[in-house]
N, C-alpha and C positions, 0 to 999 in steps of 0.2 A: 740685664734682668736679675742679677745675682747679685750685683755687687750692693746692693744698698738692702738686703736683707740680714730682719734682726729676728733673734728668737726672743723668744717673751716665754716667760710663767703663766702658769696659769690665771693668776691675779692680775697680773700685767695685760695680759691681753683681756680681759674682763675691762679692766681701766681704760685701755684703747677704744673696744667696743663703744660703751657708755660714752664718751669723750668726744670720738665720732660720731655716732647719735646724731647727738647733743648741738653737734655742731655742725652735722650737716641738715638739720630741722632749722636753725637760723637759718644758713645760708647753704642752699641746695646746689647754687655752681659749684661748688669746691667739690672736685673728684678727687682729689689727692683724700679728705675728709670722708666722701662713699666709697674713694676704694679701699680704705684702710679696714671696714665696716665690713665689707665682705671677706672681709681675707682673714679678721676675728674671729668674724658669725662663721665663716663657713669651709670651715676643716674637712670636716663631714660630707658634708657635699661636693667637696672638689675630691674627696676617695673616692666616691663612688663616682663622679666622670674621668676618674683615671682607672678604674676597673672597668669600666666600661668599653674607653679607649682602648685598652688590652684586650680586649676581648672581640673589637674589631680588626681588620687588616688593615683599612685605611686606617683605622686609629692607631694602631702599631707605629705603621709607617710615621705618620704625624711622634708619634713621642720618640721613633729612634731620629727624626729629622731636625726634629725641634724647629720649626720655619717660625718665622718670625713675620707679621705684618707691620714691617717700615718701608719706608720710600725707597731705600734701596734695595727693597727684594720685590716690590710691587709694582714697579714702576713699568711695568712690561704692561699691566691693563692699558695703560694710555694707549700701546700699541694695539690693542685687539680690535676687529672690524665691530661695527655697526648691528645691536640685538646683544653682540655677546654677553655673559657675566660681568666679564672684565672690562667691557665700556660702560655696563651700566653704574659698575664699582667707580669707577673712574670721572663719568656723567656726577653722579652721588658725591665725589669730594670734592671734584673740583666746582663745582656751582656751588658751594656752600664754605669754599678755602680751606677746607678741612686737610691736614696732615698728620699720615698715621703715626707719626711720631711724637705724637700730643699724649697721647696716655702716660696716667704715671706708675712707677715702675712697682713691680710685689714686693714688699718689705718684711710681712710677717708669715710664710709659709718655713716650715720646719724642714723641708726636704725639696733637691731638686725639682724632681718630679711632679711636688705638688705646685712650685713654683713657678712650672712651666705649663701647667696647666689652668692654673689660675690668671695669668699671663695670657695665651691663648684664649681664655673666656673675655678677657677684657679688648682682645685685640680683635677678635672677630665681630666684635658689635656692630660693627658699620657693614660686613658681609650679611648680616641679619637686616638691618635698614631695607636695603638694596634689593633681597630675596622677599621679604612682607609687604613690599612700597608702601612702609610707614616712613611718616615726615619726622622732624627731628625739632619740632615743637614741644610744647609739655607735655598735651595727650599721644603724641606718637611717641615718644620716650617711656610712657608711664604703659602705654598698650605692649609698648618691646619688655617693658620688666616682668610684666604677664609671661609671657612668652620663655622669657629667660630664666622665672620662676618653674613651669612648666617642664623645662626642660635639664634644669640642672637643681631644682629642690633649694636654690641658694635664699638661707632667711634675708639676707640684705633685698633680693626684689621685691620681694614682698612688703616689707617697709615702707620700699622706695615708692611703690603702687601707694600705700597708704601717703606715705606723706605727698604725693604727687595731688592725687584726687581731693587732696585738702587744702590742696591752693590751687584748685577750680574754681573758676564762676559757675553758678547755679547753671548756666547755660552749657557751659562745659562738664559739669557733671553729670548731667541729663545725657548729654552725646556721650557721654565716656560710658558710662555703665549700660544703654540700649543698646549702643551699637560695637564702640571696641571690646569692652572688656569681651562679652559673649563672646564675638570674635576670634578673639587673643586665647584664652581658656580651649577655645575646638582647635585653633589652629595648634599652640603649643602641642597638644599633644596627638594631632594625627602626623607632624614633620617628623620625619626619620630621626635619629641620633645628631643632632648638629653639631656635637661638640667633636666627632667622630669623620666629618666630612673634610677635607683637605683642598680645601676652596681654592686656592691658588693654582692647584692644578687642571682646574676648573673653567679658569675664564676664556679660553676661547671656544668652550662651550655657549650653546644660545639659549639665552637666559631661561624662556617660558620650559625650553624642558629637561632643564638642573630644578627648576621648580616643582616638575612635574614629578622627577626622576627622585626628589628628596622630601615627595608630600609635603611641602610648600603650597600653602592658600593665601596669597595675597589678599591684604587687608579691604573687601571692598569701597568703593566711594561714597561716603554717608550719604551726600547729597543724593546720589543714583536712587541708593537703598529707601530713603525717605519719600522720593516722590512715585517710586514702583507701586 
């Protein structure tokens, strides 16, 4: 998490920003390009989810722990029965081959601390998937940036909302604005603290009431809601 971080000027990281942009509006797979974007835009925002953190116990706990979400510190979901967190975690990457060791690493945070917390925001995403039962499509990515807007104030979601909803089909942005955004906007902000929850401790917990327990509103089924 450390070792590939650089400090920047303030110009410098203005140039990174821009740069990132720029380049992830061409080409939106490149998360190495959005993560860089967040970690420019949002200084500011990762203080105030590291004060925040402090000022909860679980979130304490989580920054003197520093836990890490890779394979070998998670791999214990596979083991959990049937309902739990941790199989639904587990259900969630493994149908889609996903490994938590695909993210790329914080380069431009000035301190530890914020390093790890920015790090943390980026590793919990797929604990958030899992917890909304958003799909991992365009509109369920662009509904999670909602959310993750919401909840940590980061300018990069926001963007990312925009630039998402701009490579919609008209039928897609009809769905996305009736049904997720609204959604996403109530749910972001009646879920407890997310960034403050210590999920790992979590998963042989059963799921609907870690949901219930962290005001968590899964994302209803549009089809359902449209023909009600």
């Amino acid at each position: 998490m450390l070792a590939a971080r650089v400090n920047l000027k303030g110009w410098q990281q203005a140039a990174v920003a821009v740069g990132s942009a720029f380049g992830a509006l061409l080409d939106p797979k490149r998360a190495d390009l959005i993560a860089a974007l967040g970690e420019t835009t949002g200084k500011p925002a990762f203080e105030r989810v590291l004060q925040r953190m402090k000022n909860s116990a679980e979130g304490r706990e989580i920054l003197l722990e520093r836990p890490r979400v890779i394979s070998t510190r998670v791999s214990h979901a596979w083991d959990m029965p049937e309902n739990t967190f941790g199989a639904a975690y587990a259900q969630f990457m493994g149908s889609r081959n996903f490994s938590p060791d695909d993210r790329p690493p914080v380069r431009f945070m000035e301190t530890d601390d914020l390093a790890f917390v920015a790090t943390r925001a980026r590793e919990v995403h797929d604990f958030w998937h899992v917890l909304f039962g958003l799909p991992t499509n365009l509109i369920g990515e662009t509904a999670l940036k909602v959310i993750e807007f919401e909840q940590m104030f980061l300018p990069m979601c926001m963007l990312s909302v925009v630039g998402g909803s701009a490579r919609f089909s008209e039928k897609q942005r009809r769905l996305f604005f009736q049904h997720y955004f609204p959604w996403a906007t109530k749910a972001g902000v009646k879920a407890t603290d997310l960034m403050s929850v210590y999920y790992e401790k979590h998963f042989h917990e059963d799921l609907e009431e870690v949901r219930r327990s962290w005001g968590i509103v899964p994302c209803p089924d549009p089809k359902a809601t449209s023909s009600a």
